[in-house]
NUKOLKE-543597 format. One record per residue (C-alpha): residue number from 1; chain; x, y, z. Coordinates in Angstrom, 1 decimal. Last residue first. Example, Ala and Ser with C-alpha at 12.3 -4.5 7.8 and 13.67 -1.06 7.14 Angstrom:
+-----+--------+--------+--------+--------+
| num | chaine |     xx |     yy |     zz |
+-----+--------+--------+--------+--------+
|   2 |      A |   13.7 |   -1.1 |    7.1 |
|   1 |      A |   12.3 |   -4.5 |    7.8 |
+-----+--------+--------+--------+--------+
END
This chain:
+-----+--------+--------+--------+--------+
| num | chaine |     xx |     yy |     zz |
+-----+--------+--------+--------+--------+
| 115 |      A |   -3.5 |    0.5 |  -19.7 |
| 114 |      A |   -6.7 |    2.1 |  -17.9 |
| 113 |      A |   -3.9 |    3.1 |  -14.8 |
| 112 |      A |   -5.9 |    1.1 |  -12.2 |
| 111 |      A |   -8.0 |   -1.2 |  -14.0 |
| 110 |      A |   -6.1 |   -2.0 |  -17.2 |
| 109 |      A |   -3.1 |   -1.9 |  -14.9 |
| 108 |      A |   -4.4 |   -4.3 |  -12.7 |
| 107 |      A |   -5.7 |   -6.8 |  -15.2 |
| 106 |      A |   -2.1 |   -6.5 |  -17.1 |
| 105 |      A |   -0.1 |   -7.2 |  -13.9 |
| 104 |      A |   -2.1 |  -10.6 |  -12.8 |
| 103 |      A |   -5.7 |  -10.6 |  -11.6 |
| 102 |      A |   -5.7 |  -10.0 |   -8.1 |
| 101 |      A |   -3.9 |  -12.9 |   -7.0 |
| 100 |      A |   -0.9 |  -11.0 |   -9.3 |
|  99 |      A |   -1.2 |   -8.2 |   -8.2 |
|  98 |      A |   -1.1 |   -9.1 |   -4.5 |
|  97 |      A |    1.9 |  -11.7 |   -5.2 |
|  96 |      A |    3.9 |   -8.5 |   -6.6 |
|  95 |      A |    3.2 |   -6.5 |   -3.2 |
|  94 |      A |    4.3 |   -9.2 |   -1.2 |
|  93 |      A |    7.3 |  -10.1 |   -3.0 |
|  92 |      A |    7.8 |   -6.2 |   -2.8 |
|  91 |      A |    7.5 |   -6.2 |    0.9 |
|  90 |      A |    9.6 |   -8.9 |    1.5 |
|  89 |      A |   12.5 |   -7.8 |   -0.6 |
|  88 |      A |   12.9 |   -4.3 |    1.7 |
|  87 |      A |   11.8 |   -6.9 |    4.8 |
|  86 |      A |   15.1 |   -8.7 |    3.8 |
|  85 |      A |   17.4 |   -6.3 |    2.2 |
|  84 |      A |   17.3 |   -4.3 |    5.8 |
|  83 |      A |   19.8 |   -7.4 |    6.9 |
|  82 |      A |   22.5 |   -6.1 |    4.8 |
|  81 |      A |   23.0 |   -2.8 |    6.5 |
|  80 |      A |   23.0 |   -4.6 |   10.2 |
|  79 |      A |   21.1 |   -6.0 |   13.2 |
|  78 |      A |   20.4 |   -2.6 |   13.9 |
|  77 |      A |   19.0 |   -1.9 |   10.4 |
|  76 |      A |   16.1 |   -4.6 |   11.0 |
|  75 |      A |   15.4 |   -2.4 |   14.2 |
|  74 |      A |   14.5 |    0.7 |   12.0 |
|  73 |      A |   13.2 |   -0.9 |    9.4 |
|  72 |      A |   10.3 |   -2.8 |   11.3 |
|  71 |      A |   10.2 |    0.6 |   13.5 |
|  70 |      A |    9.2 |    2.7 |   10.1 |
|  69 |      A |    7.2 |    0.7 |    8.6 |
|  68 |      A |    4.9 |    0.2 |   12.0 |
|  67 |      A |    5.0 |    4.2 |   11.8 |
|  66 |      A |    4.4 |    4.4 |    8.1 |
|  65 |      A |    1.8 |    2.2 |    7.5 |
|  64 |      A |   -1.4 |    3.0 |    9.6 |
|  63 |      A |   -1.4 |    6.6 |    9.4 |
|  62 |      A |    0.0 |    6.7 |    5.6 |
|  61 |      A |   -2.9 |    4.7 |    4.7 |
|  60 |      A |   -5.0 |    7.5 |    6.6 |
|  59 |      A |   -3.9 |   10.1 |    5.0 |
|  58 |      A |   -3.8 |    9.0 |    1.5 |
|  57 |      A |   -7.8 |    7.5 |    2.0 |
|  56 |      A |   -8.3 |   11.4 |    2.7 |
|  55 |      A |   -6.7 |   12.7 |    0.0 |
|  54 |      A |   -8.2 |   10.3 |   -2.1 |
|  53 |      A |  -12.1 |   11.2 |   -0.2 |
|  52 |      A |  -11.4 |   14.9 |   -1.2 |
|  51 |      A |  -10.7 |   14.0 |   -5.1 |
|  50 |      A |  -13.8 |   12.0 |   -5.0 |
|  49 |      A |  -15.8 |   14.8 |   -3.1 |
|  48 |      A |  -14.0 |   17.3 |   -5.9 |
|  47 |      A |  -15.1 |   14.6 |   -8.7 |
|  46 |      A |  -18.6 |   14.8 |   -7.4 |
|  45 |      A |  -20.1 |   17.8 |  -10.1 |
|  44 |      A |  -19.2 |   15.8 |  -12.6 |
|  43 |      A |  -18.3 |   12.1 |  -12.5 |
|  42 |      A |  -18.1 |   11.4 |  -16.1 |
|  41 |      A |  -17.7 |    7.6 |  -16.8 |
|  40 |      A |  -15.7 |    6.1 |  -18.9 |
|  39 |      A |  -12.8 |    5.9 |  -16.6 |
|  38 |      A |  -14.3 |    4.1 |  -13.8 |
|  37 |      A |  -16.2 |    5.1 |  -10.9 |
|  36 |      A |  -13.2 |    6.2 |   -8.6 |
|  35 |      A |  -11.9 |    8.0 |  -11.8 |
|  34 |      A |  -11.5 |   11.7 |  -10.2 |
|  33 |      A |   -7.3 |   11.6 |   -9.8 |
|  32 |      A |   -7.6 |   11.1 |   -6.3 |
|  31 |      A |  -10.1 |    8.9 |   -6.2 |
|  30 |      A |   -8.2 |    6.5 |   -8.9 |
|  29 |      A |   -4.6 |    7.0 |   -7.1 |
|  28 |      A |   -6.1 |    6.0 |   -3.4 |
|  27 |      A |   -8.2 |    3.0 |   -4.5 |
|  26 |      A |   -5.5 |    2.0 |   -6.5 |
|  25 |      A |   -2.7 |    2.6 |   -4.1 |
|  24 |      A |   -5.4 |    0.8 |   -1.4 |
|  23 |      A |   -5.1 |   -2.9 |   -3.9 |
|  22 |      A |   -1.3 |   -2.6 |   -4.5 |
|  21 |      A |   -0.2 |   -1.9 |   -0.7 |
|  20 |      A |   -2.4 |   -5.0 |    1.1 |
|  19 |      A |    0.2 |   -6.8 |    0.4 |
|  18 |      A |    3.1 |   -5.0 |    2.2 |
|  17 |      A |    0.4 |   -3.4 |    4.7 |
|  16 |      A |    0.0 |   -6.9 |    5.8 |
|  15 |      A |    3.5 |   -7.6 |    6.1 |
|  14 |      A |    4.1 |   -4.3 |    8.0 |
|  13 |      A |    1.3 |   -5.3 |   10.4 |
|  12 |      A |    3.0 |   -8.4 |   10.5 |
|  11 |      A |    6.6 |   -7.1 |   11.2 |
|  10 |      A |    4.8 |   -4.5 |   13.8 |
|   9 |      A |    3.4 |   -8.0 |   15.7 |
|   8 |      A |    7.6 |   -9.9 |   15.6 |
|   7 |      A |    8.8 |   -6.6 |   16.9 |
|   6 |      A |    6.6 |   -6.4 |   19.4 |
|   5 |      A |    6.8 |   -9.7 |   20.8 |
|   4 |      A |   10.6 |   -9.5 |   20.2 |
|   3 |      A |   10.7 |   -6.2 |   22.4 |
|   2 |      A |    8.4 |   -8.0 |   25.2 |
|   1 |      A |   11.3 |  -10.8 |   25.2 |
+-----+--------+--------+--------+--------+
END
């Protein structure tokens, strides 16, 4: 039972990080490329503590989502190979239904990659 429990809290954690993915990969990808104000603006002399705080944000998002990740997958693929499809498909749906609350695909790469 206390295996389920913690199963059952790391499979929301992962669900969270799921959708929360799209939303901290632009944070992350527009600091560490020196665009965290925008692209038409010049950042200068801060670009390196831009560049510093990406690296940083990188860390840390891999610090929370990787190990709960890692278990969710983990003990999905003891149940079997076929059963790791299902938090593999829920984390995309997740990730797609972020983007698209946020604004749909073209809003999001018009923001993130200035598509």
């Amino acid at each position: 039972m206390k295996s389920k429990i913690i199963y059952c809290l790391n499979f929301l954690w992962t669900s969270f990080i799921a959708f929360s993915f799209p939303i901290c990969f632009g944070f992350i990808f527009l600091n560490i490329t020196g665009h965290s104000k925008g692209y038409s603006y010049d950042l200068g002399s801060e670009k390196d503590v831009s560049i510093l705080l990406g690296c940083i944000e990188l860390l840390i998002w891999i610090t929370l989502a990787l190990p709960s990740n890692i278990y969710v997958f983990l003990k999905t693929m003891k149940k079997g190979k076929l059963y790791l499809l299902i938090p593999i498909a829920l984390y995309i749906a997740l990730a797609i239904i972020c983007i698209f609350i946020t604004g749909g695909w073209s809003e999001y790469s018009k923001g993130v990659f200035n598509i």
